[in-house]
C-alpha positions, -999 to +999 in steps of 0.1 A: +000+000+000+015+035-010+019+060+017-007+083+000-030+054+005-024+044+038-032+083+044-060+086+030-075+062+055-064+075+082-075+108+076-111+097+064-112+078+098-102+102+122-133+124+100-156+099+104-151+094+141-152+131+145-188+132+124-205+102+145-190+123+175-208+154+161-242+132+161-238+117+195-231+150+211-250+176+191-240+202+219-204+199+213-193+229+197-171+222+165-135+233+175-136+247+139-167+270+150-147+276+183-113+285+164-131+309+136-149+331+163-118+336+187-097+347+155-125+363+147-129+385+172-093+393+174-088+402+144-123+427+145-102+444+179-068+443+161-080+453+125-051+451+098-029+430+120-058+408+128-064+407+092-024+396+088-027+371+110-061+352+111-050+350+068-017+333+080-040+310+101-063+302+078-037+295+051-013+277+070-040+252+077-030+219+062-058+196+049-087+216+076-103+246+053-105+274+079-128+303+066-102+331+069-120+349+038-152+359+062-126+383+080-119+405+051-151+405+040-163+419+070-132+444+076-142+456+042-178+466+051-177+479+092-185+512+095-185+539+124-218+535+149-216+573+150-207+585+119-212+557+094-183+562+076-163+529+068-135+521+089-113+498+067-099+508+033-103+472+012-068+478-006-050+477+019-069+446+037-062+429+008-022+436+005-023+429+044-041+399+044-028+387+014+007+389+026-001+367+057-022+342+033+013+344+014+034+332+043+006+308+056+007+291+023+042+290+026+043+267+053+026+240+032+057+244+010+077+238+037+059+205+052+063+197+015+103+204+016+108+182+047+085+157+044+084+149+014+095+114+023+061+103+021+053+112-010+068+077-031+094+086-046+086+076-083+057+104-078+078+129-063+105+126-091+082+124-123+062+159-107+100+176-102+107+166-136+074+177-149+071+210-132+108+217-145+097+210-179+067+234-179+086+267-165+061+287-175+036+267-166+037+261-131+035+299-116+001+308-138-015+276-122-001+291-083-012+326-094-050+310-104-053+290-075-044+318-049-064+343-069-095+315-064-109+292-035-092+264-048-075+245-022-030+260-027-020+231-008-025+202-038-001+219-056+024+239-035+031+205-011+045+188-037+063+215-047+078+214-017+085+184-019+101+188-055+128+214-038+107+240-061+128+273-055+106+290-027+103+327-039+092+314-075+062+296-051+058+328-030+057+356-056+027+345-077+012+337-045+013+366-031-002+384-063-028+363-061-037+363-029-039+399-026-061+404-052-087+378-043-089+388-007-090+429-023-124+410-037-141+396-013-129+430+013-148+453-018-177+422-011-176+427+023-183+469+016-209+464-006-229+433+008-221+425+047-257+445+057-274+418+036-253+389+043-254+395+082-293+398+080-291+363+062-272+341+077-271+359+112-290+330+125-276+303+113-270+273+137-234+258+135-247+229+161-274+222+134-265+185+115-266+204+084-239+224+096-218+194+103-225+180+068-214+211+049-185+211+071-174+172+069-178+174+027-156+203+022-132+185+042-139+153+023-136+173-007-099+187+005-088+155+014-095+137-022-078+170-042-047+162-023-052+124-025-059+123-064-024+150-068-003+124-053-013+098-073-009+113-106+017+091-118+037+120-128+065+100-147+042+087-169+026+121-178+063+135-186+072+109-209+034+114-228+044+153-227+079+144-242+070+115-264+068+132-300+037+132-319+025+100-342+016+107-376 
């Protein structure tokens, strides 16, 4: 059994215990739930450094999606009880909090770099040698995912593990990140009256709740999963092999 295999199990068990655990005890607050309102509330009392640093969080987050994105949205629409005027200017949220999402990101690389002993090492080769083939390639597919919701970590871990130079990881990351959080901060301006009137009372106890929260995990897990087994030899010599008449 390949170590990408063996976990895969282990991290669909421990989610599966932690779901039937859920059920048993629906008054057992999801440490997830617990986790986003501290950071929430920090970073609401520190503003652009809470911004910095609940980003890093959220990003550095390694197979548990964290939703770091609700703090920028609602930096980007708070106003002033007295005066209404709004409090936070959404370009710089977005180059604060997309420099923290940066170096969160980075730590992925980093697991990737000194662990990539469990990737096997037919897969970790063939992706080094693919990624080295495709120089151009590879930092338009980091930009896209850090500039969408698109889980960084299936690519920039086995980067990581590849020895892919670090600052050619970090740079398109950055730029990306920055301008997807500058979205969802000029969101947060324009729509956080209606979205707080929605969803302000939603139940995260409810079993719907735990649902939505178990499948994007599920959903996390499997994008990681399916990148590790792509037998990435195999693709390079396809890629390389000229073209039959």
């Amino acid at each position: 059994m390949r170590n990408s295999d063996r976990l895969l199990i282990i991290s669909i068990s421990l989610l599966l215990v932690y779901f039937v655990v859920g059920i048993l005890y629906p008054s057992l607050v999801s440490p997830f739930v617990v986790a986003y309102n501290f950071f929430l509330d920090a970073s609401l009392v520190l503003g652009y450094p809470g911004a910095l640093i609940i980003s890093f969080i959220g990003n550095a987050t390694i197979l548990f999606p964290f939703p770091y994105i609700a703090v920028p949205f609602i930096l980007g629409g708070i106003t002033n009880e007295v005066t209404s005027v709004f409090v936070f200017d959404p370009w710089i949220i977005g180059l604060v909090a997309g420099f923290g999402a940066m170096l969160g990101e980075m730590t992925g690389y980093f697991i990737g770099y000194g662990g990539g002993h469990f990737i096997d090492p037919d897969q970790r080769n063939g992706f080094k040698e693919f990624i080295e083939s495709h120089p151009k390639a590879t930092p338009l597919v980091l930009w896209f995912l850090a500039a969408t919701p698109i889980p960084d970590d299936i690519l920039i871990v086995p980067l990581g593990a590849a020895r892919y130079s670090w600052w050619k990881v970090a740079i398109p990351q950055f730029i990306g990140k920055t301008m997807f959080i500058m979205v969802i901060a000029w969101a947060g301006r324009i729509g956080l009256e209606f979205m707080g009137t929605l969803f302000g009372g939603t139940d995260p106890l409810s079993l719907l709740s735990r649902v939505i929260e178990v499948t994007v995990l599920l959903m996390v897990i499997f994008s990681i999963y399916l990148l590790a087994r792509i037998d990435w030899g195999k693709l390079m010599t396809n890629a390389n092999a000229p073209d039959k008449l």
